[in-house]
N, C-alpha and C positions, 0 to 999 in steps of 0.2 A: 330259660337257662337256670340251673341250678348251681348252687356250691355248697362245701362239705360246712357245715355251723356246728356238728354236737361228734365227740363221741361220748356212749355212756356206760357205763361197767358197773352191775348190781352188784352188792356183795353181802357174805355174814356177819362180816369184821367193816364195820364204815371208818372207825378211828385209826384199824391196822392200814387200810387201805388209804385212808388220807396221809397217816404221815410221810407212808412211800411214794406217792404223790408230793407231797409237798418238798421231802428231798431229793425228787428226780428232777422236777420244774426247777428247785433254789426258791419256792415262795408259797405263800401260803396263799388258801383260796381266795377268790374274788367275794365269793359270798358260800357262808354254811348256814345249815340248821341241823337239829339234829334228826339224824338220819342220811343227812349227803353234803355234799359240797360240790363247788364247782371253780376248775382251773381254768386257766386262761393258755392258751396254748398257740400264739397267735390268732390266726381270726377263728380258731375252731375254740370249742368251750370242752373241757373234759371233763364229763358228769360222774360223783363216784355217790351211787345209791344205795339206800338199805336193800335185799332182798325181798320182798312180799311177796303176800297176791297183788293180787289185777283189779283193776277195778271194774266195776258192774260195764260191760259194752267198750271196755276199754283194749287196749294194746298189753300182751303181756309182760310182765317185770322181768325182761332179759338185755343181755350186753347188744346194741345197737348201733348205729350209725345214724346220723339225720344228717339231710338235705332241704338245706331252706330254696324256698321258692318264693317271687315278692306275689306271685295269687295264685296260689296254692287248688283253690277249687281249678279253677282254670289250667292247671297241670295237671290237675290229676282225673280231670273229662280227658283231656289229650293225650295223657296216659290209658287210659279203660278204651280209648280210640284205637289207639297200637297192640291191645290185647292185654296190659298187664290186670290182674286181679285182684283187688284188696281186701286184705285181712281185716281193716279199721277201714271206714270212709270216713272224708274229713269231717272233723268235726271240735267244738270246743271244749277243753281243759283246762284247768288251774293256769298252765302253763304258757300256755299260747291254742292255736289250732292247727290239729295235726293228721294225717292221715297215717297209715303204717303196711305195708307189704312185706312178702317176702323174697329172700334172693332166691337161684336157681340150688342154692346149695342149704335152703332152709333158713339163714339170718334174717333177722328182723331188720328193716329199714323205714324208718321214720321221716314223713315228709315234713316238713314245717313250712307255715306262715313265716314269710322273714318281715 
């Protein structure tokens, strides 16, 4: 079983797109650096990133969606069971560990460790 834990929106402007964030929410992030932030938006987190590249075997820097999963390897064997195909296979990041696919409509979707 999964649930929805991230969304994330890369951008040019990180300070333009924080404030509008910060006065659509009524609050300022839970945590920045420079370069992104991140709101609190009930149990989902709202990611606002610099635009970059990608990193070496990494997932690309585009607007996403993640789905935590609590074993993630273990989702995403039983997912490649049902036929899906992954863009990223899991694996570890700064951030946690994450796997990444795409929707039928081209979206990038991000699995997470929860």
């Amino acid at each position: 079983m999964s649930e929805l834990v991230e969304i994330a929106l890369f951008t040019d402007d990180v300070e333009r797109a924080k404030g509008f964030y910060e006065r659509l929410v009524g609050g300022a992030p839970e945590a920045e650096w420079p370069g992104g932030a991140i709101f609190s938006a009930g149990r989902v987190k709202l990611l606002v990133h610099e635009r970059a590249g990608a990193i070496d075997g990494g997932p690309p820097n585009e607007d996403h969606v993640a789905l935590g999963f609590a074993d993630l390897d273990a989702a995403c064997a039983e997912l490649a069971e049902r036929g899906f195909s992954f863009l990223v296979e899991p694996r570890d990041y700064a951030w946690g560990r994450s796997a990444y696919l795409r929707d039928p409509d081209g979206r990038l979707v991000e699995l997470s460790q929860t």
